[in-house]
NUROBA-610846 format. One record per residue (C-alpha): y, z, x; residue in three letters. Coordinates in steps of 0.1 Angstrom, whole numbers. Example, Ala and Ser with C-alpha at 12.3 -4.5 7.8 and 13.67 -1.06 7.14 Angstrom:
<sites>
<site north="-45" up="78" east="123" aa="ALA"/>
<site north="-11" up="71" east="137" aa="SER"/>
</sites>
This chain:
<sites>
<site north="42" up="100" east="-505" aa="UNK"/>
<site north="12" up="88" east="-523" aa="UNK"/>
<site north="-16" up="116" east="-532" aa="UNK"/>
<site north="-44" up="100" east="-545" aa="UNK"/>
<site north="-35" up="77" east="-579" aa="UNK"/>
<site north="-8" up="103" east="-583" aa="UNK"/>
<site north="25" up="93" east="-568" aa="UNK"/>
<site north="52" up="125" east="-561" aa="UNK"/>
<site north="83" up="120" east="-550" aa="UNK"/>
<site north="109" up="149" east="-540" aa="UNK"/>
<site north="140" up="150" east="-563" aa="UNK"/>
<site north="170" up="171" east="-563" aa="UNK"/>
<site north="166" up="183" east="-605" aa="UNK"/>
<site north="198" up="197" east="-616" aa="UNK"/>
<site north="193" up="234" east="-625" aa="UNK"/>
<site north="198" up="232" east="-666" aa="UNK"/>
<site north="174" up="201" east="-662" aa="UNK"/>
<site north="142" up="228" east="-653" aa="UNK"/>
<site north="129" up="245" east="-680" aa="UNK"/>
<site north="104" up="275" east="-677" aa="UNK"/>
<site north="70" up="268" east="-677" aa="UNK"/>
<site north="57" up="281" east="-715" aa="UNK"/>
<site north="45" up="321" east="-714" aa="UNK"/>
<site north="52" up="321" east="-675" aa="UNK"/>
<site north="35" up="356" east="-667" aa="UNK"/>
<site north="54" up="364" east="-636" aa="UNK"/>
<site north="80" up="380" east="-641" aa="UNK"/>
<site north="116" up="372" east="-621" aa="UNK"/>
<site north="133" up="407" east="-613" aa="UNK"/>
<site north="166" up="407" east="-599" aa="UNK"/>
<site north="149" up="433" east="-567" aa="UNK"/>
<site north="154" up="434" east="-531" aa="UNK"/>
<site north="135" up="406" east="-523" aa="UNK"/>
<site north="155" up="389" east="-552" aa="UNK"/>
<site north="190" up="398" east="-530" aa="UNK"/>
<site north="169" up="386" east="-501" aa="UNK"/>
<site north="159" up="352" east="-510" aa="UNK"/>
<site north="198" up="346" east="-525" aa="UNK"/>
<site north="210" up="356" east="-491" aa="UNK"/>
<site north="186" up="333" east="-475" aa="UNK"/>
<site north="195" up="298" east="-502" aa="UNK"/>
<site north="233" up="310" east="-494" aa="UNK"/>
<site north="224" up="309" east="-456" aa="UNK"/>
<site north="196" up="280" east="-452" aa="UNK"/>
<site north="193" up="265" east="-485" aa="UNK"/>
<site north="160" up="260" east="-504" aa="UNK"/>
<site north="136" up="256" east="-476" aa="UNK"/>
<site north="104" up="249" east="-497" aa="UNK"/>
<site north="109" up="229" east="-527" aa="UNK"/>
<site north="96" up="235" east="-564" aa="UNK"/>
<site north="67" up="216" east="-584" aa="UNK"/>
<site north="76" up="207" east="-621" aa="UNK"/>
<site north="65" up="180" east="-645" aa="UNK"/>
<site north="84" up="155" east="-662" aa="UNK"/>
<site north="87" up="159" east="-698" aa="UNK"/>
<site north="92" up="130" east="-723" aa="UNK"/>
<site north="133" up="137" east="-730" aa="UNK"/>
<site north="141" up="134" east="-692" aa="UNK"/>
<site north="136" up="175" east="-684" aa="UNK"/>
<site north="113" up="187" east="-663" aa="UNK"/>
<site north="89" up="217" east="-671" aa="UNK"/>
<site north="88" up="244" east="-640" aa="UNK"/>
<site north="49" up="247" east="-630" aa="UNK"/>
<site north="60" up="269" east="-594" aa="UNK"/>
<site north="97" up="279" east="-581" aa="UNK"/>
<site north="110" up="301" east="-608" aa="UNK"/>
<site north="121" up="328" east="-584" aa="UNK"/>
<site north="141" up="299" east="-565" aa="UNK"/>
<site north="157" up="288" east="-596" aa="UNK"/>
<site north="173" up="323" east="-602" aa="UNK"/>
<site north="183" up="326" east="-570" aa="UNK"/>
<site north="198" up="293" east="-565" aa="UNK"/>
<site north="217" up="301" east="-597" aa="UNK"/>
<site north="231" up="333" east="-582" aa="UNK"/>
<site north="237" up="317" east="-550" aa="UNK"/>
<site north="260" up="293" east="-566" aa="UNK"/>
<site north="238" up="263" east="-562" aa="UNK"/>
<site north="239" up="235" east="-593" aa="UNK"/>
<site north="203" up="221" east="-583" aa="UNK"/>
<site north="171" up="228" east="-568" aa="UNK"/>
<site north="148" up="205" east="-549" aa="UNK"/>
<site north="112" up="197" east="-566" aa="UNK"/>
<site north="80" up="182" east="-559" aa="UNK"/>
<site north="76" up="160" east="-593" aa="UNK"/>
<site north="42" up="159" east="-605" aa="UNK"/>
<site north="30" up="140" east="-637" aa="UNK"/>
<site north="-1" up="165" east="-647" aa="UNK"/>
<site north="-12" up="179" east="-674" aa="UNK"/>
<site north="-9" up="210" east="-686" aa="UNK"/>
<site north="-40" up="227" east="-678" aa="UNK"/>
<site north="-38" up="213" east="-642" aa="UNK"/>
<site north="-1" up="229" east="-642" aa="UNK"/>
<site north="-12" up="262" east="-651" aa="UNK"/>
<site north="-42" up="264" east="-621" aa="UNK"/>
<site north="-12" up="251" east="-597" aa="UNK"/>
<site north="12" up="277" east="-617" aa="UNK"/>
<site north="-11" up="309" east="-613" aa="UNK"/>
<site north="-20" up="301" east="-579" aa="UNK"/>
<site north="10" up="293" east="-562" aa="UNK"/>
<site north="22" up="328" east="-579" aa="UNK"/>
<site north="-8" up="350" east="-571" aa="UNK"/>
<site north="1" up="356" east="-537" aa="UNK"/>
<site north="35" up="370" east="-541" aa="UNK"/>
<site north="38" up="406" east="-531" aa="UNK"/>
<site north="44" up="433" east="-559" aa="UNK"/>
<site north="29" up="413" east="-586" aa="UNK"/>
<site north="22" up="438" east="-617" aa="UNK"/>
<site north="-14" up="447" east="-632" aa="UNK"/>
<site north="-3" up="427" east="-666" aa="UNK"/>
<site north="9" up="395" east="-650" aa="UNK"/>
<site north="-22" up="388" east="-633" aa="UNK"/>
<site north="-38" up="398" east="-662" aa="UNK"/>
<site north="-23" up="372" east="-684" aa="UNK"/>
<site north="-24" up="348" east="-651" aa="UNK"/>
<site north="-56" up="351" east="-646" aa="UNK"/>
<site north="-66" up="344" east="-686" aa="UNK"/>
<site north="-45" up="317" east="-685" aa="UNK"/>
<site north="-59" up="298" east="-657" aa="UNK"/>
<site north="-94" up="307" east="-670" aa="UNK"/>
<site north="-86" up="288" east="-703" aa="UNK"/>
<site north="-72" up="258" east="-685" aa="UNK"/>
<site north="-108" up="256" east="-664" aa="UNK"/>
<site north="-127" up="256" east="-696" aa="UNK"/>
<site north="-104" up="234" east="-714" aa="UNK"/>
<site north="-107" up="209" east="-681" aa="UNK"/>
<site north="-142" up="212" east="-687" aa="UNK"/>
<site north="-147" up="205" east="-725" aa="UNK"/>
<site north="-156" up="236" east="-734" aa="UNK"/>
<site north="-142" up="252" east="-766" aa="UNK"/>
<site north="-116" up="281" east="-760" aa="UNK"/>
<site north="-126" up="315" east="-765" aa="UNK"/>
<site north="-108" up="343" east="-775" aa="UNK"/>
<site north="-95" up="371" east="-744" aa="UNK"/>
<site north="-122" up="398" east="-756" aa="UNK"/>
<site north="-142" up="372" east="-752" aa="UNK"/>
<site north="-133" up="356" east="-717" aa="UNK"/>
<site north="-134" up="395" east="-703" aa="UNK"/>
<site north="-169" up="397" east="-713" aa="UNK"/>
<site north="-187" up="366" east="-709" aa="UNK"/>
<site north="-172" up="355" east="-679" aa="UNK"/>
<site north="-200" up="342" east="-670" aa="UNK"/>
<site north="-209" up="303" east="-651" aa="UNK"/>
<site north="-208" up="303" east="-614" aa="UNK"/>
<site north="-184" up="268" east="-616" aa="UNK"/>
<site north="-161" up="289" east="-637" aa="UNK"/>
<site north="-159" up="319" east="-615" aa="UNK"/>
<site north="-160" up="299" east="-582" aa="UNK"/>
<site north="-133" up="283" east="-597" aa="UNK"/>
<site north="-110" up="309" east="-612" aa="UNK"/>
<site north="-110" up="326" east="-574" aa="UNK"/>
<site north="-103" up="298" east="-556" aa="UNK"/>
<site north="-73" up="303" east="-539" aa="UNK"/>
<site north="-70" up="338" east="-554" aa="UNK"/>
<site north="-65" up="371" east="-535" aa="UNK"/>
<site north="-89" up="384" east="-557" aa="UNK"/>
<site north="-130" up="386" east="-563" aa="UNK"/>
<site north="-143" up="366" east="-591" aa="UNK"/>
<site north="-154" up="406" east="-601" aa="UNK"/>
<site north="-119" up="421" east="-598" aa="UNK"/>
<site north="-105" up="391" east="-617" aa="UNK"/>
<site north="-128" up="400" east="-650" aa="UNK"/>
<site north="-115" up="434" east="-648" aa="UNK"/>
<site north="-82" up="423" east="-646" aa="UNK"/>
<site north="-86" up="397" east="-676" aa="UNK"/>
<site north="-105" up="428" east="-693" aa="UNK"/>
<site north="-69" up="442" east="-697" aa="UNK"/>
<site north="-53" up="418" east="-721" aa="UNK"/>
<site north="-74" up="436" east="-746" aa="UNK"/>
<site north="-50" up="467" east="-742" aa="UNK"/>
<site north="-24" up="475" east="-761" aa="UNK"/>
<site north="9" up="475" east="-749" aa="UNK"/>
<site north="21" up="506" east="-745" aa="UNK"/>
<site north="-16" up="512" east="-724" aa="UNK"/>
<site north="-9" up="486" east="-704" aa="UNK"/>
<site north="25" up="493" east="-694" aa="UNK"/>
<site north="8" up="527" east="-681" aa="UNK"/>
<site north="-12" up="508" east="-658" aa="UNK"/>
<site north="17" up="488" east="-650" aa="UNK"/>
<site north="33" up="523" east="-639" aa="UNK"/>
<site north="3" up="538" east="-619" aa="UNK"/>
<site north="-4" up="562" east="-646" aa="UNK"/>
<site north="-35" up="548" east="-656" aa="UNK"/>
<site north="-59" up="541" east="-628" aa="UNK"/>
<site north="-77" up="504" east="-629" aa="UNK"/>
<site north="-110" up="520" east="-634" aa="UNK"/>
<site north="-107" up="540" east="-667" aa="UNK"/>
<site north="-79" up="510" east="-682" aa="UNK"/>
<site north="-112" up="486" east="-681" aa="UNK"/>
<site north="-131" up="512" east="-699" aa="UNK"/>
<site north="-103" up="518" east="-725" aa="UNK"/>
<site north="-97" up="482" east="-730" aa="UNK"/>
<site north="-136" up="483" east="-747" aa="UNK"/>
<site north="-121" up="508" east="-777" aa="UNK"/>
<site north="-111" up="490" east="-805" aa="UNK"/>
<site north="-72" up="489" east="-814" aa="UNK"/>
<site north="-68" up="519" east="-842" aa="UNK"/>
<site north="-86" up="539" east="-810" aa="UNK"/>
<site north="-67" up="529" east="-785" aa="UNK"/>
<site north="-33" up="539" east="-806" aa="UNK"/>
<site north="-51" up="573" east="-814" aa="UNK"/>
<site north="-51" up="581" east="-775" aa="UNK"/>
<site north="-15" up="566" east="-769" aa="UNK"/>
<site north="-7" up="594" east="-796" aa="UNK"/>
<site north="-26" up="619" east="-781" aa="UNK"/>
<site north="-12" up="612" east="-743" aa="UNK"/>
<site north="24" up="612" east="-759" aa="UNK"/>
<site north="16" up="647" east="-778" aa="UNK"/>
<site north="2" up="660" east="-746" aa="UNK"/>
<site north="27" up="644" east="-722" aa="UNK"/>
<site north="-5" up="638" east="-699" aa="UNK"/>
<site north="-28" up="607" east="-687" aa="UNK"/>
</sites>
């Protein structure tokens, strides 16, 4: 079908022909609704198809289906139907996060890194130079950019800087988060302490076995 200058076609891509798309944040767990959606491809097939690019030796880079990929795998399937698309790479990552951000069960750090990801690709669409994550949490500032980096997310334009505000954690803090231990509230606040801080309180929460 044609879609404005850009002409997509649906293609059956052979499974070891999709590669994933580069620092994908969403993670693909082998849960429930992992078992669910293999019982489903065994059952139906692969009802809606995937979106990847072509890349210039003949693979295709995932932008949305990884979950379907998996599962086709375990279903026993050798190929996956996808929506080709010949974008760039900062219109792949918008169509990546946001055809991802409405899954269920989707971690604190994913759409943290989601979130900072698409943010990058707006101001790389719009000429602007890139700026580091410390510096995306706290100027996150524009009304085009933050109009933008909401559209079609589940999220404010406020809740998403306090989200991207969490890259600047370290890891072990964030994986608290991650785990409930740390509430959203004080995690923003402790991503504003500078690293050799943060590791004294991850030191002092181990010693104390407390958040």
């Amino acid at each position: 079908m044609e879609n404005n200058d850009t002409l997509e076609v649906i293609q059956r891509i052979p499974l070891d022909k999709l590669r994933p798309y580069p620092d994908h944040p969403f993670g693909v767990r082998d849960d429930e609704m992992m078992q669910q959606t293999v019982e489903s491809i065994k059952q139906f097939g692969v009802l809606v198809p995937g979106i990847a690019r072509p890349l210039p030796d003949g693979a295709f880079e995932l932008i949305a289906g990884h979950r379907r990929k998996q599962a086709s795998a375990v279903a026993g399937l050798d190929d996956l139907p996808i929506i080709v698309r010949d974008i760039d790479r900062n219109a792949a990552t918008i169509i990546m996060v946001d055809s991802n951000l409405q899954r269920e069960n989707i971690l604190p750090s994913e759409k943290a890194k989601a979130y900072k990801m698409k943010l990058e690709a707006i101001k790389r669409q719009a000429g602007r130079p890139g700026k580091n994550s410390a510096q995306l949490g706290q100027n996150f500032e524009g009304k085009t950019s933050r109009a933008q980096i909401a559209e079609n997310s589940p999220d404010s334009s406020s809740q998403i800087q306090r989200y991207i505000r969490l890259n600047e954690l370290e890891p072990e803090l964030l994986q608290l988060v991650d785990e409930g231990k740390i509430g959203m509230t004080p995690a923003v606040e402790i991503s504003y302490l500078k690293p050799d801080e943060q590791r004294m309180l991850i030191e002092t929460i181990d010693s104390e076995q407390a958040t």
